[in-house]
TITORMI-607780 format. One record per residue: x, z, y of N, C-alpha, C in turn. Coordinates in steps of 0.001 Angstrom, whole numbers, plus 500000, padded with zeros to 6 digits. Example, Ala and Ser with C-alpha at 12.3 -4.5 7.8 and 13.67 -1.06 7.14 Angstrom:
// residues 2
513190507800494310512300507800495500513200507800496700;512850507080497750513670507140498940512900507870500030;
END
This chain:
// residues 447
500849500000498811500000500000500000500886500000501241;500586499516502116501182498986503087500689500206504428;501887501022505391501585502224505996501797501828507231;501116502338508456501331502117509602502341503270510051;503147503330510843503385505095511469502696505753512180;501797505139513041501053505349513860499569505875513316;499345506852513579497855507312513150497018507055514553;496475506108513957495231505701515440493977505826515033;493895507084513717492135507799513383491526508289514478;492151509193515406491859510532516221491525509491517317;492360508470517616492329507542519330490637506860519109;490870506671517756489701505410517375488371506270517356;488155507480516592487426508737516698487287509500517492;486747509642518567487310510720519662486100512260518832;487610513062518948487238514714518345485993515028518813;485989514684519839484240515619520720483271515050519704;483373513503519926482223513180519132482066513309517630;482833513442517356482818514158515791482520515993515327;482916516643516926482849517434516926481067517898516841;480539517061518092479084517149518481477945516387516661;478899515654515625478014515196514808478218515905513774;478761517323513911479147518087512539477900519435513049;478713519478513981477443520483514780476246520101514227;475733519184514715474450518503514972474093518544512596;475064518163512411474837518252510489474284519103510505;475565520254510466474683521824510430473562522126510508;472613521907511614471473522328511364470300521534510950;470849519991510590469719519394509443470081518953508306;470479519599507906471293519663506493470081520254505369;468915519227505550468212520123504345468409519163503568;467424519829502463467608518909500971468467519177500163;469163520054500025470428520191499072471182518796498942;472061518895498248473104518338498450473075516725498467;472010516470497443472012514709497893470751514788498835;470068515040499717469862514840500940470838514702502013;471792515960502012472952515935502548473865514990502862;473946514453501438475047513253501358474560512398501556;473104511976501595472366510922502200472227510463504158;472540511936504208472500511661506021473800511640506835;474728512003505540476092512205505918476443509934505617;475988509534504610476347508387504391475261507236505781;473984507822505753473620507155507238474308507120507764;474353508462508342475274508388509773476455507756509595;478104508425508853478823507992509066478991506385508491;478679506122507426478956504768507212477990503473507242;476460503980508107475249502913508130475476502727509270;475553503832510457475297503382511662476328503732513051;477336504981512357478352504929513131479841504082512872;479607503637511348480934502781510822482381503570511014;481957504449511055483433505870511122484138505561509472;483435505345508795484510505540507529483432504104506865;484186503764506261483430502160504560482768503090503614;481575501902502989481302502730501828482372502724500642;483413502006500563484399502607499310485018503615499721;485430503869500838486196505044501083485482506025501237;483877506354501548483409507190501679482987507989499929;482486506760499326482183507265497809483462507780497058;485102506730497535486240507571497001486040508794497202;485945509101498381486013510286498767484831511742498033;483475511064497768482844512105496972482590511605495555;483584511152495193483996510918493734484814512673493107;485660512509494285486721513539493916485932514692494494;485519515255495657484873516322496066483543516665494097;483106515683493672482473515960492828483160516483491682;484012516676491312484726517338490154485539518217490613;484763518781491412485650520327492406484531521113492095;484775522531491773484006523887491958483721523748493201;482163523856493410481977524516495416481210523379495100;480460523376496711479513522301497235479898521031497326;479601519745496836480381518960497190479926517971498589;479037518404499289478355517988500545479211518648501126;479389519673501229480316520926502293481542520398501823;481855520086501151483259519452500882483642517881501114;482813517208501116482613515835501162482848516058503139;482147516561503972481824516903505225483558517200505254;484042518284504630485464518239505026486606517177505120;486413516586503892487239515800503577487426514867504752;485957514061505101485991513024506051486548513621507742;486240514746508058486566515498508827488495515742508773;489022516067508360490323516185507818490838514752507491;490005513361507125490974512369506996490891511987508728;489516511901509512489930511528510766490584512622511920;490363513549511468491274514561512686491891515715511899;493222515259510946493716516153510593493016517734510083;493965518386510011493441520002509322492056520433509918;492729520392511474491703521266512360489982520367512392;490350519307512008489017518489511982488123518762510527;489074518865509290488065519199508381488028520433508337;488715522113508938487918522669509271486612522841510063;487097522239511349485410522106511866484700521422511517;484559520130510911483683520168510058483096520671508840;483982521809507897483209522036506725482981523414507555;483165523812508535482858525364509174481712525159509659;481111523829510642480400523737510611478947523463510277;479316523077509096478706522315508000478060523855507060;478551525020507880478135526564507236477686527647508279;478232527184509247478107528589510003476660528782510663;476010527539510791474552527781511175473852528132509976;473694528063508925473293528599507604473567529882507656;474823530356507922475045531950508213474416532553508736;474410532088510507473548532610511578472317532973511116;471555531842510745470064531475510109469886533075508885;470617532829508115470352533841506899470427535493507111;471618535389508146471431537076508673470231537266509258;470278536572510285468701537193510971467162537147509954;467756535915508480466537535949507959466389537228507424;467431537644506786467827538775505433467217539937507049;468014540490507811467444541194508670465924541376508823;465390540034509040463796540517508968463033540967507608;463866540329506292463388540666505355463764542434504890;464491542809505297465153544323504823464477544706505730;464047544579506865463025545136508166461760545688508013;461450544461507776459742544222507818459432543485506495;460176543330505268459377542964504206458569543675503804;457913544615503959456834545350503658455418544864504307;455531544293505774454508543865506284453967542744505034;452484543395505881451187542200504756451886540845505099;452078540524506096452439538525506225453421538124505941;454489538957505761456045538623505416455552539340504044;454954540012503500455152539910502003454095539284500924;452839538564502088452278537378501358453392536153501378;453512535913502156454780534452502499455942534281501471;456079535726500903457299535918499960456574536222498629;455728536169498623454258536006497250454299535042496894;453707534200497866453582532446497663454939531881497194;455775531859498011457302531469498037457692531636496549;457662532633495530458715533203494797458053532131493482;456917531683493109456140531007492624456998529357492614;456936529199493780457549527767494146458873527528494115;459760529028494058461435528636493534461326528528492354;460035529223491675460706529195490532460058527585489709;459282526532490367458888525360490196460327524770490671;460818524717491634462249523848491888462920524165491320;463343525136490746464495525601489277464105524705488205;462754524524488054462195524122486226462694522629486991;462322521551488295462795520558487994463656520304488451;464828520810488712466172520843489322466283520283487773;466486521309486541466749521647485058466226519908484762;465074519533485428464480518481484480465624516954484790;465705517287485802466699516053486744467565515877486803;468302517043486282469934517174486073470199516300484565;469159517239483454468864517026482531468758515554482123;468088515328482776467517513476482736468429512405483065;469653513183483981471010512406484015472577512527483567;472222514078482722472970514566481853473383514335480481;471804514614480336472364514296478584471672513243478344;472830512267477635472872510841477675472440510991475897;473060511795474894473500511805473748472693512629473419;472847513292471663472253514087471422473438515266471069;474933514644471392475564516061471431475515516454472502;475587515955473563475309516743474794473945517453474962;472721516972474577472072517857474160472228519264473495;472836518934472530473317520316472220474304521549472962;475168520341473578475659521592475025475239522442475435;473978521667475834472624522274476754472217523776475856;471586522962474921470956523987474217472163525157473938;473196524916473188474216526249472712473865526843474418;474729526371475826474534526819477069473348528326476978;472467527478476652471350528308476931471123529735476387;471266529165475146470864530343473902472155531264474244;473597531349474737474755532147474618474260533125475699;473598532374476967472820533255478168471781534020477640;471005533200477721469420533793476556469260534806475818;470260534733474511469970535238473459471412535928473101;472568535518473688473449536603473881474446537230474448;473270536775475719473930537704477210475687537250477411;475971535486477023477349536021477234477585535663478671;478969536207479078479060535809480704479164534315480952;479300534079482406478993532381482608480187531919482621;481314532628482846482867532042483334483180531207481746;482709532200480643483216532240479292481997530832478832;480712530275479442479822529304478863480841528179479844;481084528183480523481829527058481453483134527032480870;483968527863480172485458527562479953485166526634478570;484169527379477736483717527100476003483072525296476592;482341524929477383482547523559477401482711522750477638;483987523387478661485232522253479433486114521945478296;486179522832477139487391522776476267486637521739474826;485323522492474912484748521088473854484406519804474273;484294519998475597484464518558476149485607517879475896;486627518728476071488117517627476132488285517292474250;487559518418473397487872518071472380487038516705471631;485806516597472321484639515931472248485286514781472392;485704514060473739486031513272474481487509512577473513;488134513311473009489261512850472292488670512268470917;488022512991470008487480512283469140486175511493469149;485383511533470060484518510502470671483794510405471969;485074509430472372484931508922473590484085508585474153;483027507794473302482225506860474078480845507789474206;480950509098473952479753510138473850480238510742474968;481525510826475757481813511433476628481830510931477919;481446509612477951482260508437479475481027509223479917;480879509259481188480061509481482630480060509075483209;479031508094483356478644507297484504478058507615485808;478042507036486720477123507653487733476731506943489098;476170507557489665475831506527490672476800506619492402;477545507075491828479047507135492693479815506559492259;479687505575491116481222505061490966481246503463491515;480358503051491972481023501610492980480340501857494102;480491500606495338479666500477496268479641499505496316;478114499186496747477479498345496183476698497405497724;477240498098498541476893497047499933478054497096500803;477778496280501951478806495753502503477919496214504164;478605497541505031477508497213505968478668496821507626;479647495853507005480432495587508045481444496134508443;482760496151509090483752496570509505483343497983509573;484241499057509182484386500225509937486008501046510267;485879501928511279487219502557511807488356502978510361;487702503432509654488266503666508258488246503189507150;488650501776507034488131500409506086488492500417504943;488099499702504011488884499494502821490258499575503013;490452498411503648492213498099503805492816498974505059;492584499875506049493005500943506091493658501251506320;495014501278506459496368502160506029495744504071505803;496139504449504923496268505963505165497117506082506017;496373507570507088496972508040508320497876508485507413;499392508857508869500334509793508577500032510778507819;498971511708508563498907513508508196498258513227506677;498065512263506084497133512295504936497861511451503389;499375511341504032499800511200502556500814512008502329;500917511968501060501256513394500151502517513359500286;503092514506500082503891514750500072504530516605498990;504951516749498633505453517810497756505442518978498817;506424519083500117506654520163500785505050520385501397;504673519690501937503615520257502363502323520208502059;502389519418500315501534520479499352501627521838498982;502913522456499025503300523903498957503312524533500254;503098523582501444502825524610502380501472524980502349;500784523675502279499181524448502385498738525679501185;499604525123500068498991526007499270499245527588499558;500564527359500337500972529149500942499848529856501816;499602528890502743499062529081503626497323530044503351;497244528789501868495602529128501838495479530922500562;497007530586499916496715531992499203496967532961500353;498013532702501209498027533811502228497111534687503607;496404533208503137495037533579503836493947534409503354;493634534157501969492652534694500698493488535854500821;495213536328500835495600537463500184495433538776501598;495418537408502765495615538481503824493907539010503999;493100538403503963491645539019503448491218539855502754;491993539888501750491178540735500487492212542189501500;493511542166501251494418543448501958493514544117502731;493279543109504037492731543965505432491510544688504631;490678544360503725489459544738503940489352546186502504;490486545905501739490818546563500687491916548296501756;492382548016502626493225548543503367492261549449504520;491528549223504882490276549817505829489398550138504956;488499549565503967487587550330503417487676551132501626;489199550251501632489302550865500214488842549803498732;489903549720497757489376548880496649488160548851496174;488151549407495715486591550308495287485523550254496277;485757549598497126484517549671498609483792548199497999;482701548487498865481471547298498481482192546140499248;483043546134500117482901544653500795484575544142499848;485403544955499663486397544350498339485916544237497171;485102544950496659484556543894495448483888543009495671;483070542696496707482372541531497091483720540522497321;484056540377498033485268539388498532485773539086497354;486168539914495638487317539484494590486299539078494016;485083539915493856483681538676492698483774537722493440;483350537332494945482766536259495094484042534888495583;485182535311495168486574534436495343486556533933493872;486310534718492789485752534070491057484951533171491208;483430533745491860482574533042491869482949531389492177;483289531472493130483812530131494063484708529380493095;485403529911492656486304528766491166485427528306489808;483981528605489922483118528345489065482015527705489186;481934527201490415480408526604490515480479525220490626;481000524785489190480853523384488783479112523394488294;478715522001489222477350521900488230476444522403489947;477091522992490657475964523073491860475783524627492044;474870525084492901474314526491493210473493527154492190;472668525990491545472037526611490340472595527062489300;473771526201489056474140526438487821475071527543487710;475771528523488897475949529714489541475766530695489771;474586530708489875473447531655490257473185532590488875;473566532280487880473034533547486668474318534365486988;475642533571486867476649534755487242476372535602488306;476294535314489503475877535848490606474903536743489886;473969536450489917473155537652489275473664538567487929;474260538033487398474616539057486183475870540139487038;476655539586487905477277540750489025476422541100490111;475377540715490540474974541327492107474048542228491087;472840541759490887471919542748490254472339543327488909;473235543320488170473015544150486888474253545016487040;475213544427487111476744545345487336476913546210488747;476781545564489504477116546076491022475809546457491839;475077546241491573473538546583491600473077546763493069;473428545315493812473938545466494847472316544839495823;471171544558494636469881544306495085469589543985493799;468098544126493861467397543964492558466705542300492227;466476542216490520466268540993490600464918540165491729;463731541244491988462994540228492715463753539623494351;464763540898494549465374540466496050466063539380495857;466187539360494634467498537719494612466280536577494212;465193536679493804464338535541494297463940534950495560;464075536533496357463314536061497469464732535480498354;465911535884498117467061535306498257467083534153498719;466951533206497147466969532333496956465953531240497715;464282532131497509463431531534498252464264531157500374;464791531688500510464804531907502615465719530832501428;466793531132501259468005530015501049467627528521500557;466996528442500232466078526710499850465383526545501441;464978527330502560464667527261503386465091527016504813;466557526983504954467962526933505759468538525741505297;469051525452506532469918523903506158471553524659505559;471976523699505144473498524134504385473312524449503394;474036524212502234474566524697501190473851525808500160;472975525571499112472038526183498371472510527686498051;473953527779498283475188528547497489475286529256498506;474663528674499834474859529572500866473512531324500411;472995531038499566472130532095499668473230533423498764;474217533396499152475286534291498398475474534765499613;474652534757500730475020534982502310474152536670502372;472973536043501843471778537279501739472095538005500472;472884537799500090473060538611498612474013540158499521;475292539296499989476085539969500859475640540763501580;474304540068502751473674541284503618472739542339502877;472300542063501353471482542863501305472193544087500375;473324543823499601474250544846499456474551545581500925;475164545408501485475912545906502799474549546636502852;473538546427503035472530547109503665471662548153502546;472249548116501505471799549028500293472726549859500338;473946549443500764475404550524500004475492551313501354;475003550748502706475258551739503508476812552273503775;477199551293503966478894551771503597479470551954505015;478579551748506315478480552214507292478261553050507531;477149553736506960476181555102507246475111554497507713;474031555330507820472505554394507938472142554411509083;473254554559510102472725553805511648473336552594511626;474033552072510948474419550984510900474207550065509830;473095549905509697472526548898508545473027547418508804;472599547175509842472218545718510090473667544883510098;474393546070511169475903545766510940476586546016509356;476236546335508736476583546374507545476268545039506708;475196544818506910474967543864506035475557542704506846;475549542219508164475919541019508327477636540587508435;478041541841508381479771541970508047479909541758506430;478848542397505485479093541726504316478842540330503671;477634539706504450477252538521504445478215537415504985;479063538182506200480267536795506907481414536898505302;482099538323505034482675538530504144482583537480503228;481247537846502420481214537067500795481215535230501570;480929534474502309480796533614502806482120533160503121;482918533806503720484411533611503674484977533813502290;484649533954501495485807534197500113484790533190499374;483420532742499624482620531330498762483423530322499222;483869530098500172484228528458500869485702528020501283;486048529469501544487704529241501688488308528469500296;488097528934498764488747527368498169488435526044498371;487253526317498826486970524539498695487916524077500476;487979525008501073489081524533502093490357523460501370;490575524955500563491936525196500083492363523835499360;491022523614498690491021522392497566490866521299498206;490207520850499694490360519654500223491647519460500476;492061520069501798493533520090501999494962520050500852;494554520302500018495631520094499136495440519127498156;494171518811497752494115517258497542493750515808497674;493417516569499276492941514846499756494167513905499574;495661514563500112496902513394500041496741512980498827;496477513632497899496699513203496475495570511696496137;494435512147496432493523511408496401493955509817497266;494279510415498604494555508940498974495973508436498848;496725508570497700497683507829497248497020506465496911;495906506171496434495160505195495635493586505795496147;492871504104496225491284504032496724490571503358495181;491444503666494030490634503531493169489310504418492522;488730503952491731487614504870491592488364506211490901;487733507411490491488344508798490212487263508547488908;487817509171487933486436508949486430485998510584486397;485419510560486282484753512003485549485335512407484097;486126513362483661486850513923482785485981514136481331;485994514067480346485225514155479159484974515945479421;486337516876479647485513518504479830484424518370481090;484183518094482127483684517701483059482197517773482618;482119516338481758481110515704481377480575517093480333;481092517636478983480695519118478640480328520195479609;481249520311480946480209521366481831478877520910481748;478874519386482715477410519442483411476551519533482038;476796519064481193476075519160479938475418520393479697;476275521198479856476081522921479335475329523909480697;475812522943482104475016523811483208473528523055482942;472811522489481930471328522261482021470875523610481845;471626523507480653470975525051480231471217525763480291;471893526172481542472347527692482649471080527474483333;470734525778484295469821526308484816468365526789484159;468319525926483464466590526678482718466911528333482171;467958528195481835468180529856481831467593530665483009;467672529724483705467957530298485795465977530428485635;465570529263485215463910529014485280463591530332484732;463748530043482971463358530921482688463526532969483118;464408533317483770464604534661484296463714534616485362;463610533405486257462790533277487519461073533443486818;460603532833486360458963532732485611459477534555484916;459669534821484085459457536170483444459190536945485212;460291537359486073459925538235487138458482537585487962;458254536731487980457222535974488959456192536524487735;455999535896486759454754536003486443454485537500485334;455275538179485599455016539622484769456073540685485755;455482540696486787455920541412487763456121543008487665;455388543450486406456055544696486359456106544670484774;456893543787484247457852543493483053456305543168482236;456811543038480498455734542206479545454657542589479384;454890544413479506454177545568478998452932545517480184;453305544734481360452134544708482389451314543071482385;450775543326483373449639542431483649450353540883484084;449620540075483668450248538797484055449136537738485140;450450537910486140450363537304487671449545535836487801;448166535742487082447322534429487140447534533553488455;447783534154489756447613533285490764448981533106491024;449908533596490899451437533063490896451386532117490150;451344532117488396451001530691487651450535529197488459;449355529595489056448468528711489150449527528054490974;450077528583491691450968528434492843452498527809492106;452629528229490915453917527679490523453579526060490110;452260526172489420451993525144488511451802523547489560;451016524247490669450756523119491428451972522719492415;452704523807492912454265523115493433455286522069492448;454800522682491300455867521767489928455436520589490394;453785520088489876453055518737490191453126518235491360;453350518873492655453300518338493890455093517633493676;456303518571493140457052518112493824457612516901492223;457107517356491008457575516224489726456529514566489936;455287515129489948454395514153490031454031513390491439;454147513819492322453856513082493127455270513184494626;456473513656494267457791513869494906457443514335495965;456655515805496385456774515873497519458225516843497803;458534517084499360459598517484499464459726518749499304;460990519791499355460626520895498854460156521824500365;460561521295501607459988522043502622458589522553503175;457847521117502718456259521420502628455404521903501220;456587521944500501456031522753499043456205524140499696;457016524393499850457432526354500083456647526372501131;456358525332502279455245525756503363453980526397502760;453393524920502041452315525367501566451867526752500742;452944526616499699453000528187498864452795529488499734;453448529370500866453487530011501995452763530509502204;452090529562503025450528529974503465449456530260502139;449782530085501389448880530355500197448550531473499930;450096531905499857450440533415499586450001534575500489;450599534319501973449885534692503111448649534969502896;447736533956502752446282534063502978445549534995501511;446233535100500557445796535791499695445813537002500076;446647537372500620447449539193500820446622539526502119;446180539021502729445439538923503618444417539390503538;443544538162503037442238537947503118441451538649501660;442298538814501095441728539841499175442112541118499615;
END
């Protein structure tokens, strides 16, 4: 490949305005992640021509076989190839920090006033309808997952090891990255993964960052300052965990939050869903840091905020901080939203870590990136993490005070018709949770 010396990304890009369209992401960033990447590919490569569609799909080829978000990472990458470091920080910072904002003040009103009749019809209705977007998250993943009938079985073992014997998630994700690679060696052609990222398939005219291109200066690789970033980013993670281990103590709620949720973050291949049982098998059962219906309703505000599904590890944070009291109980609010920035900084700082240290790598070559045969065994095996995820969600929703009690007929009947609104007839998930909403509302209300 043929190199210019001259990096003329930043002259050709001016920072403000990239600055003002990351901003501006941030706060319509709904839809999870392929909505995301849908408005991220408008904008930058339909109508501002900032980056090509091969270089843009190179680019979330590789963000896709990374732990973490790959919208929030995809947002970096392009950010960091046109304005260096400081650019794909502000863009993947921004691409979070209004999700933050948004979730403290939500979690705040919910630890407040969730007791009120209208905030706890709204969260009636609501908890019904996450647990309908879990069952077809499971169906859709599913439907582009398992191709085979051994990957089927991924799924299923996945499930039943959660299910039926409680094992942890780090240990269902290592068990079938490794039968993947073993899979993939003795049959290959059960392992290829296809997808709908691996060409591009229109042409929408010249752009600043073209096929042919040169890679900027700051963006090819080099050895020394792959080992610098990598210093940089453990010394960053190490100088975090210290300060906060050093002021409140190992054993304090906001250092175990920061070392779970720095694990967490090296595991969430497969998306937010497929995440979320670990998260819960440490927030609510070990660290008991909120109970399982609070991590529905969690989840519910977090499907409700633009950014990152994974961002609802934001309200997990504030609602520990605000249980553990590790302030003292005039200081709730500050508690929780110092634990909520916390766990939020130790979710996203690798995927920093992981752009920056392998975008050079990546753009040595604009060939396509394949999806790995272990790879192809995760997503296989996160089907059935998430219906795991369904199924824990339906047991609390619809037997609200466990088997031995009464079962929740009008939650059913609110789950059943969000499923059909959003499988059968695609509606979106914002006016599903509206509606549930008000459903819920008006029941608690008006009965």
């Amino acid at each position: 490949m043929t190199t210019d010396p001259k990096d003329t990304t930043s002259a050709d890009i001016p920072f403000w305005d990239a600055f003002r369209f990351w901003l501006k992401l941030g706060f319509i960033s709904f839809g999870g992640p392929a909505g995301q990447i849908a408005i991220m590919h408008q904008e930058l490569v339909e109508k501002r021509r900032w980056i090509s569609e091969r270089r843009f799909l190179h680019a979330l080829n590789y963000c896709m076989v990374l732990p973490g978000p790959e919208a929030q990472q995809l947002a970096t990458y392009i950010g960091w190839l046109m304005h260096r470091t400081w650019g794909g920080i502000v863009a993947g910072g921004l691409f979070v920090l209004p999700s933050l904002f948004i979730l403290i003040a939500l979690s705040w009103i919910y630890m407040a006033w969730g007791d009120v009749p209208a905030i706890a019809g709204i969260l009636y209705g609501i908890k019904p309808a996450v647990t309908a977007i879990v069952v077809v998250a499971a169906i859709r993943i599913g439907s582009r997952a398992l191709k085979n009938g051994v990957l089927w079985g991924f799924a299923a073992a996945a499930f039943l090891g959660l299910f039926a014997l409680g094992l942890p998630f780090p240990l269902i994700v290592i068990g079938a990255g490794i039968a993947g690679w073993i899979g993939g060696r003795l049959r290959p052609q059960l392992f290829a993964m296809g997808g709908g990222h691996s060409a591009a398939n229109k042409d929408y005219g010249p752009a600043v960052i073209d096929d042919d291109t040169p890679t900027p200066a700051h963006a090819r690789h080099s050895w020394p300052h792959f080992m610098k970033v990598l210093a940089a980013g453990l010394a960053l993670w190490a100088a975090g965990i210290v300060l906060i281990a050093a002021v409140f103590g190992w054993q304090s709620t906001l250092a175990q939050m920061g070392w779970f949720f720095t694990k967490a973050a090296l595991l969430t291949f497969g998306g937010a869903y497929a995440v979320l049982p670990y998260v819960y098998q440490a927030a609510v059962e070990h660290y008991q840091w909120l109970t399982p219906l609070q991590m529905i309703d969690g989840l519910a505000l977090g499907e409700t905020t633009p950014g990152p599904l994974i961002m609802v590890v934001a309200f997990v944070g504030f609602v520990g901080g605000w249980t553990t009291q590790f302030l003292g109980s005039e200081s709730l609010f500050l508690a929780g939203a110092l634990a909520a920035t916390v766990v939020t900084f130790f979710t996203f700082l690798p995927s920093f870590i992981f752009i920056l240290l392998g975008g050079p790598l990546v753009e040595t070559t604009h060939g396509d990136l394949k999806f790995t045969a272990p790879l192809t065994g995760i997503t296989a095996a996160v089907v059935g993490v998430i219906l795991n995820l369904a199924v824990f969600f339906a047991y609390h929703v619809l037997w609200p005070e466990g088997l031995q009690g009464r079962f929740d007929w009008l939650s059913a009947v609110i789950g059943l018709a969000a499923f059909i609104a959003m499988w059968r007839y695609k509606a979106g998930i914002m006016p599903v949770i509206g509606a549930c909403a008000v459903a819920g509302a008006a029941w608690i209300l008006l009965v």
